[in-house]
GUTORTOR-54774 format. One line per field, with one value per residue (C-alpha): residue in one letter; y, x, z. Coordinates in steps of 0.1 Angstrom, whole numbers. Layout:
GUTORTOR-54774
aa (a|...)
c2 (Y|...)
c1 (X|...)
c3 (Z|...)
This chain:
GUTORTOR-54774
aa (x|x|x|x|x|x|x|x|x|x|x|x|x|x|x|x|x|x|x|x|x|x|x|x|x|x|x|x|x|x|x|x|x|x|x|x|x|x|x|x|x|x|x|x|x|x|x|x|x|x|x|x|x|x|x|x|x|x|x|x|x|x|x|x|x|x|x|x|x|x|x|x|x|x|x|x|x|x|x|x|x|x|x|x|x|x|x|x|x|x|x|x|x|x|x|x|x|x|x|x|x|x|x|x|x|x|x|x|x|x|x|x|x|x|x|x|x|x|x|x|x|x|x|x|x|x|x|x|x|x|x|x|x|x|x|x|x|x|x|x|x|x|x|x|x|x|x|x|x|x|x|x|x|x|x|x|x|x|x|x|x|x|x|x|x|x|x|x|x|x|x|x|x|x|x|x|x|x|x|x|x|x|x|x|x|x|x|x|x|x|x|x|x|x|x|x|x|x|x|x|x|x|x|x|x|x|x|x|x|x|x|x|x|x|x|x|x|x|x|x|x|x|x|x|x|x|x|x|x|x|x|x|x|x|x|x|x|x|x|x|x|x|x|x|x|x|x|x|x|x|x|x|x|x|x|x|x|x|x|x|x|x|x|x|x|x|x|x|x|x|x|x|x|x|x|x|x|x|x|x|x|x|x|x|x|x|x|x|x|x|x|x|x|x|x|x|x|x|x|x|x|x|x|x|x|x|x|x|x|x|x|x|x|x|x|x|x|x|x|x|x|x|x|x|x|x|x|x|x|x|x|x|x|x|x|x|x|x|x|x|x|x|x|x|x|x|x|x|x|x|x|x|x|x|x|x|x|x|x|x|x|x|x|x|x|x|x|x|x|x|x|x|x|x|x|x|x|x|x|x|x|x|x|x|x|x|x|x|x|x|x|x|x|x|x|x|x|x|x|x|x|x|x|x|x|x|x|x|x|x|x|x|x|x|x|x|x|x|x|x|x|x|x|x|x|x|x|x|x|x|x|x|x|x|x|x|x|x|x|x|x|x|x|x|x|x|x|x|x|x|x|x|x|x|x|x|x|x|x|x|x|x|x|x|x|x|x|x|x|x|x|x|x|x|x|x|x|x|x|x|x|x|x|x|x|x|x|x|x|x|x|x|x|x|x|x|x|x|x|x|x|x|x|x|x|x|x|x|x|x|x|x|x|x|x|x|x|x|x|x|x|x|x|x|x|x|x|x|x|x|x|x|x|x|x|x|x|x|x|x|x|x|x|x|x|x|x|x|x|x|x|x|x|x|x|x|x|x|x|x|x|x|x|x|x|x|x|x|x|x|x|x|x|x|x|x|x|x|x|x|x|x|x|x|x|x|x|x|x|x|x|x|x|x|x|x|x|x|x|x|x|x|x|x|x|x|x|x|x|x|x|x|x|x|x|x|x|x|x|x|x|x|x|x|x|x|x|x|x|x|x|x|x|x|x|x|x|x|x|x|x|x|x|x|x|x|x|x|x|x|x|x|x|x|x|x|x|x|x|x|x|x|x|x|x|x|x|x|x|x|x|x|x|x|x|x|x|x|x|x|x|x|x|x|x|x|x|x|x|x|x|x|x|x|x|x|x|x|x|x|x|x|x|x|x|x|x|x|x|x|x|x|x|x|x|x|x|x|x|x|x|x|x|x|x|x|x|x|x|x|x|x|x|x|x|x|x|x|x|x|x|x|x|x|x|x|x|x|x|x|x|x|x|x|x|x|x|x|x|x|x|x|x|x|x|x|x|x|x|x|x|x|x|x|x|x|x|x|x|x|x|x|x|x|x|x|x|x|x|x|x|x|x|x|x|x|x|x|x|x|x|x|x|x|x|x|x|x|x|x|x|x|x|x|x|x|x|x|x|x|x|x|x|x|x|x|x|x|x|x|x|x|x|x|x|x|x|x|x|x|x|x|x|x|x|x|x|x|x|x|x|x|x|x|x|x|x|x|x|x|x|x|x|x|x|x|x|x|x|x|x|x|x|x|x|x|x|x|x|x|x|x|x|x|x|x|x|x|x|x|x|x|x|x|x|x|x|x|x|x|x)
c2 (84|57|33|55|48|15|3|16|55|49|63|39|61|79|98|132|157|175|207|192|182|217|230|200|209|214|252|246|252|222|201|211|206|167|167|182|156|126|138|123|90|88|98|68|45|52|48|16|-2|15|13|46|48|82|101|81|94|70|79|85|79|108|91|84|115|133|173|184|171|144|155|135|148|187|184|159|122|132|145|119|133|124|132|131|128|157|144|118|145|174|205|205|174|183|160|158|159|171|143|147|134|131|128|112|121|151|161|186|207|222|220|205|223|241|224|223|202|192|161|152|151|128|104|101|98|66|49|52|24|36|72|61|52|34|41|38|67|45|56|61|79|118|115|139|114|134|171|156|150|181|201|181|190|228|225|214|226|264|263|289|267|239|240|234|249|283|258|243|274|289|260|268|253|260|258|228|213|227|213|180|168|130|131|126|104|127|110|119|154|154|128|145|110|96|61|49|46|79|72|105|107|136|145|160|169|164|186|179|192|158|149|116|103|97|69|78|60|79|49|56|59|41|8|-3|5|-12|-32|-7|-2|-39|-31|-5|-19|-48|-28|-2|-11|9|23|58|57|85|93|120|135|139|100|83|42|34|8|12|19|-7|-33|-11|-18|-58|-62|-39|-60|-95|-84|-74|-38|-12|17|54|71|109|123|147|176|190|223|203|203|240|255|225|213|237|210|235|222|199|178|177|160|130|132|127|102|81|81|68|38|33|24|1|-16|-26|-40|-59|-72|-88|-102|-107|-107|-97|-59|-40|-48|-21|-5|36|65|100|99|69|96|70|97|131|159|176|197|192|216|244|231|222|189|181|148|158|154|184|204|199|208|246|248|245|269|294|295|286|298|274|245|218|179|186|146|141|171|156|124|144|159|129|112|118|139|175|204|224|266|273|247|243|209|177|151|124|140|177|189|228|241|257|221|214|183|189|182|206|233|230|221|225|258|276|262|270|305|314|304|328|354|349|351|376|404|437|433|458|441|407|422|432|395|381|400|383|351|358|354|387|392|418|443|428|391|404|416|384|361|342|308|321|340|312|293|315|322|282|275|300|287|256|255|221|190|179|161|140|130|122|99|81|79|65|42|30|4|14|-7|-28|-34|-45|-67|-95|-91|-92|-120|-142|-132|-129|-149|-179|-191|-203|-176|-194|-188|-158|-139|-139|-128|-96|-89|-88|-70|-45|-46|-22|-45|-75|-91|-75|-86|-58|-71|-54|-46|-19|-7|30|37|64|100|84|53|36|20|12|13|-2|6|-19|-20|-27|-53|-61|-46|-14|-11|7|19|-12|-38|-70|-90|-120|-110|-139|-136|-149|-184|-188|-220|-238|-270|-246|-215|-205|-177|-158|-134|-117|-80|-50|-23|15|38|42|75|89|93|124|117|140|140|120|122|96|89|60|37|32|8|-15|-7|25|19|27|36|11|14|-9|-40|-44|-62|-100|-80|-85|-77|-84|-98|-108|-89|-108|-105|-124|-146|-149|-158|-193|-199|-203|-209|-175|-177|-150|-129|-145|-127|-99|-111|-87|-78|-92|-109|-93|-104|-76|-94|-75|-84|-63|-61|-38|-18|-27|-63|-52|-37|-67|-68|-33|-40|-71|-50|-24|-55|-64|-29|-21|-58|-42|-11|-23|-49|-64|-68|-103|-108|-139|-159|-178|-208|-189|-164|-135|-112|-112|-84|-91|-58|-49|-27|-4|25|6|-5|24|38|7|11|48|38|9|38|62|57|20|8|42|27|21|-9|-27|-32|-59|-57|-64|-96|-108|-143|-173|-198|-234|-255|-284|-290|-326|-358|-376|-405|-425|-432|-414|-434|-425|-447|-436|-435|-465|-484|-489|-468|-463|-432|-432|-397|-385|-345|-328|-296|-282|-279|-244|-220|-238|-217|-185|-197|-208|-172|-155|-175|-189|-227|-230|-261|-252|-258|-295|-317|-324|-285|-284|-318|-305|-277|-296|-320|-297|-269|-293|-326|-347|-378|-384|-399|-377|-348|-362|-369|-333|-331|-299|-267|-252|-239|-222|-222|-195|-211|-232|-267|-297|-326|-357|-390|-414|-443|-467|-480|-516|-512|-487|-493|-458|-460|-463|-435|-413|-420|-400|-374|-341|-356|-357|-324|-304|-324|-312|-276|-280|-286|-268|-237|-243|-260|-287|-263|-231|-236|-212|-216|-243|-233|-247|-284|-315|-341|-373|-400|-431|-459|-462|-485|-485|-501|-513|-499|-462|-450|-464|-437|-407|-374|-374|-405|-392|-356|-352|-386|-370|-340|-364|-382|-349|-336|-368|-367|-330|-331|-361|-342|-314|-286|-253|-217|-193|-157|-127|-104|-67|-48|-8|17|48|83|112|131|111|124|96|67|54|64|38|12|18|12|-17|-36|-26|-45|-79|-54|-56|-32|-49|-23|17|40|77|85|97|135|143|147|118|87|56|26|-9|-33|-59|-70|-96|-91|-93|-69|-44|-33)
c1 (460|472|442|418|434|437|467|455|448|409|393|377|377|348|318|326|299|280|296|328|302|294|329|340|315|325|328|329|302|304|309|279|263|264|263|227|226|236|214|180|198|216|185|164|192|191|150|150|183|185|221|237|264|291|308|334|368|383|405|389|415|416|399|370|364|335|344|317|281|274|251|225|225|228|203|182|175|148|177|194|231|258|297|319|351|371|386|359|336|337|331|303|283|269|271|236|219|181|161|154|125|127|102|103|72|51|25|1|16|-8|-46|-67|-69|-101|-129|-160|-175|-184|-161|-193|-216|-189|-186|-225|-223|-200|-230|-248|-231|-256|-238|-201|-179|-143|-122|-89|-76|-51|-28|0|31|24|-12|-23|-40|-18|-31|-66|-64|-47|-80|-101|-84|-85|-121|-128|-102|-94|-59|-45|-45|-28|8|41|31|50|83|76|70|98|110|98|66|31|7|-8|25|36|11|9|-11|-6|27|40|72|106|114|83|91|122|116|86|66|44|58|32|-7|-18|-57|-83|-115|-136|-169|-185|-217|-230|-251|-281|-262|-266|-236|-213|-185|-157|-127|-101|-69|-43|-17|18|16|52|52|79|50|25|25|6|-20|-23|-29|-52|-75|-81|-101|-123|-155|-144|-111|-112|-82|-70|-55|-34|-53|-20|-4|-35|-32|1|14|5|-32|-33|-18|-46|-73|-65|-65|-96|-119|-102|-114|-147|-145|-164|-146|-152|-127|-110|-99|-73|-51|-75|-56|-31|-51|-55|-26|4|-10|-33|-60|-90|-122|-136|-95|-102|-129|-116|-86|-109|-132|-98|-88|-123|-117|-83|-97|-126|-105|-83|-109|-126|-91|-90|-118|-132|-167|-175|-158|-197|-201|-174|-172|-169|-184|-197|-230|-234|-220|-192|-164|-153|-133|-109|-79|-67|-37|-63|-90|-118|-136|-168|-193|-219|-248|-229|-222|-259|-270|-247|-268|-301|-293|-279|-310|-339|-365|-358|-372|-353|-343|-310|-307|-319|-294|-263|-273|-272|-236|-215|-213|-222|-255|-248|-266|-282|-279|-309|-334|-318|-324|-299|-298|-275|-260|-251|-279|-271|-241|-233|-243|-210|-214|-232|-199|-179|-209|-218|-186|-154|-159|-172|-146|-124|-136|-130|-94|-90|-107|-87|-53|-56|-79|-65|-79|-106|-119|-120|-137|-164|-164|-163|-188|-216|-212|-213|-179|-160|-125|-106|-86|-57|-67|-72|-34|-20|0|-19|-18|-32|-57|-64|-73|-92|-116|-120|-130|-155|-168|-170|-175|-165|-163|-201|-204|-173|-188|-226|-203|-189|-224|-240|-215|-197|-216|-217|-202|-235|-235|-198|-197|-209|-178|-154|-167|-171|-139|-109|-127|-119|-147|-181|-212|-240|-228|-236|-200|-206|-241|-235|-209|-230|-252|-229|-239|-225|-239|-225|-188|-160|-147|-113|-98|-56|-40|-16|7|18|50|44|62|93|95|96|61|34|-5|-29|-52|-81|-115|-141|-166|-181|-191|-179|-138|-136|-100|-102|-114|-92|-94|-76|-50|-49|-18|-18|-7|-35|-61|-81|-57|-28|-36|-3|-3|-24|-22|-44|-41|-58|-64|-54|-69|-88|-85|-100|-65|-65|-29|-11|-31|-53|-86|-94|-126|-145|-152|-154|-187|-191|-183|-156|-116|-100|-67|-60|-30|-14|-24|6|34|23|12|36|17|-22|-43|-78|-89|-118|-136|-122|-154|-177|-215|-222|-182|-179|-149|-124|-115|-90|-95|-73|-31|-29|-24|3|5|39|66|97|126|155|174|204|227|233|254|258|295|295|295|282|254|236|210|198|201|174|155|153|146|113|99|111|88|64|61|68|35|62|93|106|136|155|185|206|224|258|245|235|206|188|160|138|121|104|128|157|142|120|149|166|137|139|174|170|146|165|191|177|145|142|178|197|228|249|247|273|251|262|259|222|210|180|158|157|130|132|117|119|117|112|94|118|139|130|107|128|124|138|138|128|156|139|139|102|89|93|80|84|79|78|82|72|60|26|4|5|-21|-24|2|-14|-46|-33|-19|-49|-71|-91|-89|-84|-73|-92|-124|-141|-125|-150|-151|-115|-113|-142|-119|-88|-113|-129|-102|-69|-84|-73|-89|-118|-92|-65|-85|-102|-64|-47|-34|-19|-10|28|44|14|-19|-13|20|18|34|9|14|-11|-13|-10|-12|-43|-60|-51|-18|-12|-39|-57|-67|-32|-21|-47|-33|2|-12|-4|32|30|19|44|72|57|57|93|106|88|102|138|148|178|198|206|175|149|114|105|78|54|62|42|50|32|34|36|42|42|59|44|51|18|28|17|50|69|53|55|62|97|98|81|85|122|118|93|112|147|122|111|146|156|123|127|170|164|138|158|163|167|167|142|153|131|114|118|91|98|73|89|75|87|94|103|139|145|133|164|186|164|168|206|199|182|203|232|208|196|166|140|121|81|62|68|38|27|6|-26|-34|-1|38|50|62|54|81|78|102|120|151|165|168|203|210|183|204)
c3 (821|804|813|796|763|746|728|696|710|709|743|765|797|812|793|795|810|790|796|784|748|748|749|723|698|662|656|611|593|571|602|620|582|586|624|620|590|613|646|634|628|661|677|660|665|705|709|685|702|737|737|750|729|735|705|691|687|663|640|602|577|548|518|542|552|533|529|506|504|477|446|460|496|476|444|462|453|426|400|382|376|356|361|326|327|309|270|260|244|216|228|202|219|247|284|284|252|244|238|199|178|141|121|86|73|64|89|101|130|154|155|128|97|87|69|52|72|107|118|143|115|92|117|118|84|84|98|68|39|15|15|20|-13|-9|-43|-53|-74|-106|-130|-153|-138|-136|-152|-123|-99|-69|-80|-88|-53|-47|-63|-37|-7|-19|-25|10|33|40|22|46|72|61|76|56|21|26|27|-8|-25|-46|-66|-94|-94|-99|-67|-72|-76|-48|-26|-33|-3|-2|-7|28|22|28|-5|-24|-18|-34|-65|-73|-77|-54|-39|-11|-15|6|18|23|35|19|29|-6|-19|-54|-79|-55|-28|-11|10|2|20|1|13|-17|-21|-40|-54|-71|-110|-116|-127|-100|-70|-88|-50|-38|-59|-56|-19|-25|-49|-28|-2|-26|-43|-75|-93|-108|-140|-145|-182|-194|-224|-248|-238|-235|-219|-204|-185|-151|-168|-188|-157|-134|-157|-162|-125|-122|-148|-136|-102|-113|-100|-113|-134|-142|-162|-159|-189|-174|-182|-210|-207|-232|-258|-257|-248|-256|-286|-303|-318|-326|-310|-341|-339|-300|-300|-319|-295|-263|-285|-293|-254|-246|-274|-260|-225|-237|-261|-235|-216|-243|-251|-218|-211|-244|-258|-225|-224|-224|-186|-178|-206|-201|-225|-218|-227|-199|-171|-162|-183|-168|-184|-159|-155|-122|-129|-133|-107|-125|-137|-152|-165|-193|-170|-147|-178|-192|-154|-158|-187|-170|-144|-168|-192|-166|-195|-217|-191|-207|-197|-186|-182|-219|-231|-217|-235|-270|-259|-274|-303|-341|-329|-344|-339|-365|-352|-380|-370|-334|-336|-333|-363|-363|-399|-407|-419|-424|-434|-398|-382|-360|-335|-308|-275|-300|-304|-268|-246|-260|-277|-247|-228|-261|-257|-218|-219|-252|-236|-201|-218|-242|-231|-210|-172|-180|-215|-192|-164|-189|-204|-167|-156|-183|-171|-138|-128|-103|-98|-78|-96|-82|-94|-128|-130|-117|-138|-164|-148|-114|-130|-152|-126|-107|-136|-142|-105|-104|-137|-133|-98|-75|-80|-77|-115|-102|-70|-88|-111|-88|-64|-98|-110|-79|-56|-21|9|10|-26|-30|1|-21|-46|-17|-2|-33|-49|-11|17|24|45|39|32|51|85|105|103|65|66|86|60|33|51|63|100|124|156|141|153|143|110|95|63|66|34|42|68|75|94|126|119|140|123|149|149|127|122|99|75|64|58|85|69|100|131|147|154|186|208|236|220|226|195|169|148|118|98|61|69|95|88|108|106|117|142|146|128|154|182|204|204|215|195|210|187|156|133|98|80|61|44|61|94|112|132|165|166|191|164|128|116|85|54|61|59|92|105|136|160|184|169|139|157|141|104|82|48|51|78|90|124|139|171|203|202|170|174|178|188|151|135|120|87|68|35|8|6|-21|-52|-75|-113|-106|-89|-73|-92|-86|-61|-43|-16|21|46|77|74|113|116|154|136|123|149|135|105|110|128|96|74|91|92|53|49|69|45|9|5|-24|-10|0|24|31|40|19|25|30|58|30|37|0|-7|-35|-53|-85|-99|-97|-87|-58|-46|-43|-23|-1|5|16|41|50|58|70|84|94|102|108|98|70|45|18|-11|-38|-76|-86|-100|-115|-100|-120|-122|-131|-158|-177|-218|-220|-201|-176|-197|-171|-142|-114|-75|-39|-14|27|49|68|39|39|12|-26|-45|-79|-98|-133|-146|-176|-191|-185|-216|-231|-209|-176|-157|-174|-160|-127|-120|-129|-110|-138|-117|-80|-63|-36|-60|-57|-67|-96|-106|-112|-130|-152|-160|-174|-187|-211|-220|-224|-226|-194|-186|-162|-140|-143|-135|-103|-93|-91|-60|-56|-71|-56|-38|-31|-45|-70|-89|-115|-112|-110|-84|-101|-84|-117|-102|-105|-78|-89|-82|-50|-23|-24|15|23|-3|11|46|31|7|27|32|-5|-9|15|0|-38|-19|-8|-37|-65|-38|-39|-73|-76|-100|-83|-57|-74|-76|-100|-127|-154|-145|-138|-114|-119|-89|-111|-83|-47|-23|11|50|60|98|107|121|87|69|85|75|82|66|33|30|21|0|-20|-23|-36|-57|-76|-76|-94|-120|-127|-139|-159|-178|-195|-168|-180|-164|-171|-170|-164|-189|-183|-201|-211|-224|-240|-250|-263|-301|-331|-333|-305|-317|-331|-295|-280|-309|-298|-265|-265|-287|-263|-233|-249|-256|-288|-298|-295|-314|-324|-335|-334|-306|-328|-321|-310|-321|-300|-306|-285|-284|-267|-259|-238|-223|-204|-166|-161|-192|-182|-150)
């Protein structure tokens, strides 16, 4: 016995015989378990290797031993499982959580909502340029441009079905308020004030019952988001302004309107919340008038104030059909030429000229009841004027009526003009019935969509403007042409402005207008950023796009492509968009060369300037990541680096900020941030001419540049910002410029280099040198070196390294190495930048603080609080005046930045 064991007990005698198996075989469950488990194996193992290998009786220590099947040999190897030690969790967090989605914006839920129109039949339509109109709805803060929109979407989608209305209702507001359609931001809903440009696409028909596509942008009425209707206004081919009957031209209005005429973009004008005047203030219908005839003035004064003697071109009036009357609150809106139409159809015996009537509804034309004819004096006694006889009273009259008769005396007075309630609507509250009675009477919106058919050009017509005024290439080639002409079969030309986060957050899409070509899901194309040129192609990427919608604010609707002259919604192409771009075709005709649509230029600069931090160091990562989505959103907002490793953000104002911040928090970054004090952005100047002529030498000791500074003459950085002379201009048209208006020199004005930091700042770089002295082939041969080292240093100043502003620098003399590779950049660049640095302290640096601007309404009893106020801030009180027609008082003022916060 003892030779069939081994001297470590394993068996190495003879195979037993099969009976001997059968007797030996494993009588547990579990063990015939993974025999069965191990027999296919064993039986592989043999027909592969041949080698007839017996059961092995070795001994298996305890932890080897396998008593209970693993979890993948017992769920199988498609479940992924996950063991937990006891202690680590609450009992409240689960080992496995649900995947969670949040979403951060307000959105449809469900299928589309109801509408009056066939989506097939408005996507044909889009092909049509001559039917489509792209405007940008402007503003004062809470003016009503969001319920104006409000009464649209209720006039053409079934209300019933639009989801997430039942949740607003009971605070305390009325039902327009409570919709508030294009206010999707989670913080929109709760400030009550819009905060992002919302774009809708309506498809409306006018008095003729003709059918208009309608591309409206709703922009933010507070002055701090004044970014986005920037944004907006760049893509639209008209601006509707909307003004508050009672307050009349703010400042978002008045910096909407500038912008608007300086552009060259045609304007229509809605005089809204008329209800005011009724029910608030209680003019009778003869004071009204002059109220509505002094908001008018206001507007076109404005204009003629900015650009004058040449203010008729957009100037706005009633009788011209370019002014409508609404009350958005109440659902209702009209333009003379509608109101004339009502007429018409009302009285179809008297076969009058409804287009000559509504010209005789405005202005010192009066009526005489006795003669029934219109003079332009009051001729009878009874002669009233003829918008008072024939619009305001009868509108005077059914709100009277409405509030003051008993349900069965109003059902009488209803019933004449044609106009049938339920019993039940005839009991309701006096606002709701109110409103009911005013949308039946006035009916929809078709006088406001003739306006703006008749008074804003269509796609076709306004391609010309936005080519002349934002691209940056030449017209005469072939890309340009199909622009103009608006040319769905041409290449594919998308012009980005604006940048909408997805409901998570976590991505984003783009929204632009196509001005050439059709944008279809697929198409691989060039993204060129704003930086792009032809001597630099950097700033491009090559992109496909995944989908293109109709955005409806708070929904959106994919459709195969979107031709010229429509705005589109694109997705999957905004990873290199940081705050506009050019999207161009892969290949244009002719391989010709892609050029970009100028950046957006702002009423302003960003200048509240606040310091973050992630609470978790660990967190920094995240929190860069949530910085270049916020710069992604807020067209505005600047981020950057200092020196000392501190994240700066740049905003407009405090209350941007704050909203920046939120979504920095929240939304973006998920995280919390350390926030420092806020500070205001300098900008530095000089007062005097350098005392002396300022030189640096190159490091090579080659080259010697020689610089003066001093101030720029009074106006050029006014005109400079506004666009009034580009240095992109020949050379001859912009030295005719300075030649004629402040009086340069034939040679000085051929010799203006530059304009910086960029092309819209004003500081001067002029080569004063005379070709007598500095060989001008070999200056030539350094100029951009000159230029990027002018750039360099007008954008970080010597004092406290803040942009430098209204200052010349003159090149006086120039040393330079005959040899190529002596006077390189690297050679020049920085030298030029030490050699302005020098010219620019030795000329009287000084800091220039910001201006904060504040417009102030309400009674007269508060007038001196904000005197107070103002004094406490470093403020002064500008101007103070009744606003005419009401009991409020209008203040202006200004502070200094850092005392304003």
């Amino acid at each position: 016995m003892d030779d069939l064991y081994d001297e470590f007990g394993n068996y190495i005698g003879e195979e037993p015989s099969d009976e001997v198996e059968n007797e030996q075989q494993p009588t547990n469950t579990y063990d015939q378990y993974l025999d069965q488990d191990d027999e296919p194996a064993a039986a592989a193992d043999d027909e592969l290797m041949e080698v007839d290998d017996g059961p092995s009786n070795a001994v298996v220590l305890h932890e080897d031993k396998q008593y209970y099947p693993s979890a993948s040999q017992l769920y199988g190897p498609d479940v992924e499982t996950l063991v937990q030690e006891e202690d680590t969790q609450t009992l409240q967090q689960p080992i496995v959580e649900p995947v969670k989605t949040e979403r951060f914006v307000v959105e449809e839920t469900g299928d589309l909502p109801r509408v009056s129109w066939e989506w097939s039949f408005l996507s044909d339509l889009m092909r049509f340029p001559e039917q489509v109109r792209n405007i940008a709805l402007v503003g004062h803060l809470h003016h009503g441009k969001t319920s104006f929109m409000d009464m649209l979407v209720s006039q053409t989608h079934d209300v019933s079905t639009l989801s997430g209305l039942e949740a607003q209702k009971g605070q305390g507001r009325n039902r327009e308020d409570q919709m508030r359609y294009t206010d999707t931001h989670i913080l929109e809903r709760e400030r009550g004030l819009s905060i992002k440009a919302a774009p809708m696409s309506l498809l409306m028909q006018g008095t003729s019952g003709k059918s208009q596509l309608l591309h409206i942008i709703d922009t933010p009425g507070h002055a701090n988001f004044a970014d986005e209707v920037a944004a907006s206004m760049r893509l639209v081919d008209g601006v509707v302004v909307v003004v508050d009957v009672v307050e009349g031209v703010q400042t978002t209005t008045e910096l909407a309107l500038k912008h608007a005429v300086l552009n060259n973009l045609p304007i229509v004008l809605v005089v809204n919340k008329m209800d005011r005047l009724i029910l608030e203030l209680k003019l009778p219908p003869a004071d009204a008038y002059f109220k509505l005839k002094h908001v008018v003035e206001e507007v076109n004064t404005f204009i003629e104030n900015t650009i004058p003697g040449r203010g008729e071109k957009f100037r706005v009036s009633p009788e011209k059909g370019n002014v409508a009357f609404a009350c958005s609150s109440m659902g209702w809106s009209f333009t003379l030429p509608s109101f004339a139409k009502m007429y018409a159809a009302n009285y179809p015996q008297a076969e009058f000229d409804a287009g000559a009537f509504a010209k005789r509804l405005w202005g010192d034309i009066y009526f005489n009841p006795g003669s029934r004819k219109f003079t332009r004096k009051a001729v009878e006694e009874r002669a009233k004027r003829s918008f008072v006889h024939f619009v305001l009273e009868p509108v005077y009259k059914l709100y009277s009526h409405t509030l003051s008769e008993s349900p069965e005396e109003l059902k009488k007075t209803l019933g004449e003009l044609g106009i049938s309630l339920k019993n039940s609507q005839l009991k309701a509250n006096a606002k709701d019935l109110l409103r009911m009675v005013c949308e039946q009477f006035f009916g929809t919106a078709a006088g406001f969509v003739d306006m703006l058919t008749q008074h804003i050009p269509s796609p076709q017509q306004g391609a010309k403007r936005m080519l002349d005024s934002f691209y940056s290439g030449p017209q005469d080639s072939k890309t340009a042409e199909t622009m103009l002409e608006c040319d769905a079969e041409g290449p594919l030309v998308v012009h980005i402005t604006k940048l909408f986060n997805t409901a998570d957050a976590q991505n984003f899409n783009v929204y632009g207008r196509v001005m050439s070509g059709t944008a279809r899901p697929g198409m691989k194309v060039r993204v060129l950023g704003e930086n792009y040129s032809l001597d630099d192609e950097e700033d491009m990427v090559t992109a496909v796009i995944e989908s293109t919608s109709i955005t409806e604010s708070r929904y959106s609707v994919p459709v195969s492509g979107v031709p010229a002259g429509n705005l589109v919604l694109l997705g999957g192409i905004s990873n290199s968009i940081v705050k506009s771009a050019t999207v161009v075709a892969e290949k244009l005709p002719e391989d010709e060369d892609a050029y970009i649509f100028n950046p957006v230029v702002h009423f302003f600069e960003s200048v509240f300037k606040l310091a973050i931090e992630p609470i978790n160091p660990s967190e920094l990562p995240k929190m860069l990541d949530g910085l270049r989505k916020i710069n992604k959103s807020y067209p505005l907002i600047t981020t950057k680096v200092e020196e000392s490793g501190e994240h700066v953000v740049l905003g407009t104002g405090e209350l941007y900020m704050d909203c920046v911040l939120h979504d920095l928090r929240k939304l973006y970054g998920q995280m919390e941030i350390k926030v420092s004090d806020p500070v205001t952005r300098f900008a530095e100047t000089c007062v005097d001419q350098s005392a002396i002529k300022c030189f640096a030498i190159t490091p090579n000791k080659k080259n010697k540049i020689t610089f003066v500074a001093e101030p720029l003459d009074d106006g050029i950085a006014a005109d400079i910002e506004t666009g009034k002379v580009l240095i992109s201009d020949p050379v001859r048209k912009v030295g005719k410029f300075f030649e004629e208006k402040y009086g340069y020199d034939l040679l000085a004005s051929r010799n203006i280099w530059a304009f910086g930091p960029s092309d819209s700042d004003p500081n001067l770089l002029q080569n004063d040198t005379l070709p007598g002295d500095v060989d001008p082939k070999l200056l030539r041969s350094v100029r951009e070196s000159f230029k990027q080292g002018f750039s360099w240093a007008t954008r970080e100043g010597p004092l406290c390294e803040e942009p430098i502003r209204n200052v010349k620098f003159r090149i006086t003399d120039v040393s330079l190495a005959d040899e190529a590779i002596s006077r390189g950049g690297g050679q020049v660049i920085p030298t030029v930048r030490r050699a302005c640095y020098s010219a620019f302290l030795m000329g009287g640096p000084r800091l220039l603080e910001p201006v904060y601007g504040c417009s102030m309404l309400g009674p007269a009893t508060a007038v001196s609080a904000l005197y107070t106020v103002l004094a406490r801030r470093r403020g002064h009180v500008l101007s103070d005046a009744p606003v005419p027609g009401t009991p409020l008082y209008s203040v202006k003022g200004a502070g200094d930045g850092l005392a304003c916060f």
